[in-house]
N, C-alpha and C positions, 0 to 999 in steps of 0.2 A: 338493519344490522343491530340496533340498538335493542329492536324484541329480541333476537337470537339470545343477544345475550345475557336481557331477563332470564329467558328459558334456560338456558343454562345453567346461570346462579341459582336461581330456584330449582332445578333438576340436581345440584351439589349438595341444597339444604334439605334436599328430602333424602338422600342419601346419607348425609349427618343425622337427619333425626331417625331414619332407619335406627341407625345404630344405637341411639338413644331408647329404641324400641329396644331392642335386645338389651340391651345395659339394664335398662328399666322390669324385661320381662326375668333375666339375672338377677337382680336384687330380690324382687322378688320368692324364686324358686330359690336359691341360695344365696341368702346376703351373709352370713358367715365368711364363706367361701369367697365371693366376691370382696368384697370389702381386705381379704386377704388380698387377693388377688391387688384391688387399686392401691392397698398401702405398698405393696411391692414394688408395684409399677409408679406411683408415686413417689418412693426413695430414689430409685434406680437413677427417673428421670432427673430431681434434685442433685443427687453425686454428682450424673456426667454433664449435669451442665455448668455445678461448681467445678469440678475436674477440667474440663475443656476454657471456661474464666480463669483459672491458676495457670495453665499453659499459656492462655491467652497472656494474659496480666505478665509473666515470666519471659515471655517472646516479643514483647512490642518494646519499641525504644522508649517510649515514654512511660512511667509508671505512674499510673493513677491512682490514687489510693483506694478509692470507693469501688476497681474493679476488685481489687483484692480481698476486702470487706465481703463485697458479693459470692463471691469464688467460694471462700471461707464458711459465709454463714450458708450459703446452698451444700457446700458439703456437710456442713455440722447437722443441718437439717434432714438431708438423704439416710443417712446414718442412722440419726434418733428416728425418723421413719420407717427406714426398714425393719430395724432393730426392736424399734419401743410402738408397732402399730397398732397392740390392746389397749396400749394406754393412750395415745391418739384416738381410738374409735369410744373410748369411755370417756374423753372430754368431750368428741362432737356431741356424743349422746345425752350428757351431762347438757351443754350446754343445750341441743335445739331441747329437750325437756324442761331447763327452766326459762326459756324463751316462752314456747307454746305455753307453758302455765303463766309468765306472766300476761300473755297475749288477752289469756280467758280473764284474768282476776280484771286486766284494764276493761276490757269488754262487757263485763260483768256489772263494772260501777260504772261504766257508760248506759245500762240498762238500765240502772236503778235513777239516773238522770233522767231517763225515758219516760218511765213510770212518774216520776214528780209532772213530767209535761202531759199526761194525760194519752200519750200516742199506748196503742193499738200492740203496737211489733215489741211491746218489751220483756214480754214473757216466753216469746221466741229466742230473745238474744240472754234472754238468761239462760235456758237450756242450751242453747249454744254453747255460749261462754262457759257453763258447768262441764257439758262434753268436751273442750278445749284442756277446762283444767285434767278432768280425766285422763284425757290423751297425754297429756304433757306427764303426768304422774304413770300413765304405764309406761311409754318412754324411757323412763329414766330408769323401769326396773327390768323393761326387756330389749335387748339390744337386736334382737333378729327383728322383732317386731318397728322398732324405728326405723332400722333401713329397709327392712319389705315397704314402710310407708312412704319414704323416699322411692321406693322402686316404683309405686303405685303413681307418685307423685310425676316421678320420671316418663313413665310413662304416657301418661295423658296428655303431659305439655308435647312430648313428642308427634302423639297422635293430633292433635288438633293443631299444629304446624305440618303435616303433612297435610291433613285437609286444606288448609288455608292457601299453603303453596299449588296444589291442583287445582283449586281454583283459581288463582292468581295466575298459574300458567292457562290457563283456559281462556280467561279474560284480557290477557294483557293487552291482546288489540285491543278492547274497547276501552284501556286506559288510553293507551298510546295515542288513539284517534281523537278521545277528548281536548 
């Protein structure tokens, strides 16, 4: 009973990251487009769950305050979502760009620590860390280009949780029997 319903759970998450295959092969081919697409579906969902908190919060005998708070800020949130999602998509972008540039600069004086210790790998994790800062600097001046990388990125985790899950569903008896 207990395999079954490994197999099943893991026959659910490969159908989740199915979709994450598409999502992923999406951004991709049109991350414009998509990205539209999730700020939409991101506000929408924001509103009616603030909206459905306010009836909620409105309809119970007791008033809490913090549901109200909730209610309020998911709808203020929905709104500035649907409404303002170029400028939400120019912060993410802003932001994972000066991430990954600082990601390269730390990495980069990690390298040059390398180099004082005599090791071998330091001239690898400086081209690294240089192609990190690059990345991070185009990033932040092409927006299609960040989420196609996110799609790339989307992607992969997808695809190597579906392998993982078929083998895990393959093997489970020989976990189970251990």
């Amino acid at each position: 009973m207990f395999e079954k319903f490994l197999k099943r759970t893991n026959w659910t998450d490969i159908v989740i990251s199915l979709l994450f295959v598409i999502l992923g092969i999406l951004l991709i081919m049109k991350p414009s487009e998509m990205i539209s697409v999730i700020s939409i579906l991101l506000g929408a969902i924001l509103f009616i769950i603030g909206f459905l908190k306010l009836v909620d919060y409105f309809t119970s005998k007791d008033k809490e305050d913090y549901l109200l708070t909730f209610a309020l800020v998911s709808v203020v949130l929905g709104v500035i979502v649907l409404f303002c999602s170029d400028v939400i998509t120019g912060i993410f972008r802003v932001l994972l760009g000066i991430w990954i540039i600082a990601s390269g600069i730390k990495n980069f004086q990690t390298s040059l620590v390398w180099k004082d210790t005599k090791s071998g790998l330091w001239t690898v994790t400086v081209l690294c860390s240089l192609l990190m800062i690059v990345a991070g600097i185009v990033i932040l001046v092409s927006t299609t280009l960040a989420f196609r990388i996110v799609g790339i990125v989307i992607l992969i985790y997808a695809i190597l949780d579906i392998i993982t899950r078929v083998i895990f569903i393959k093997k489970v008896q020989d976990y189970l029997d251990k």
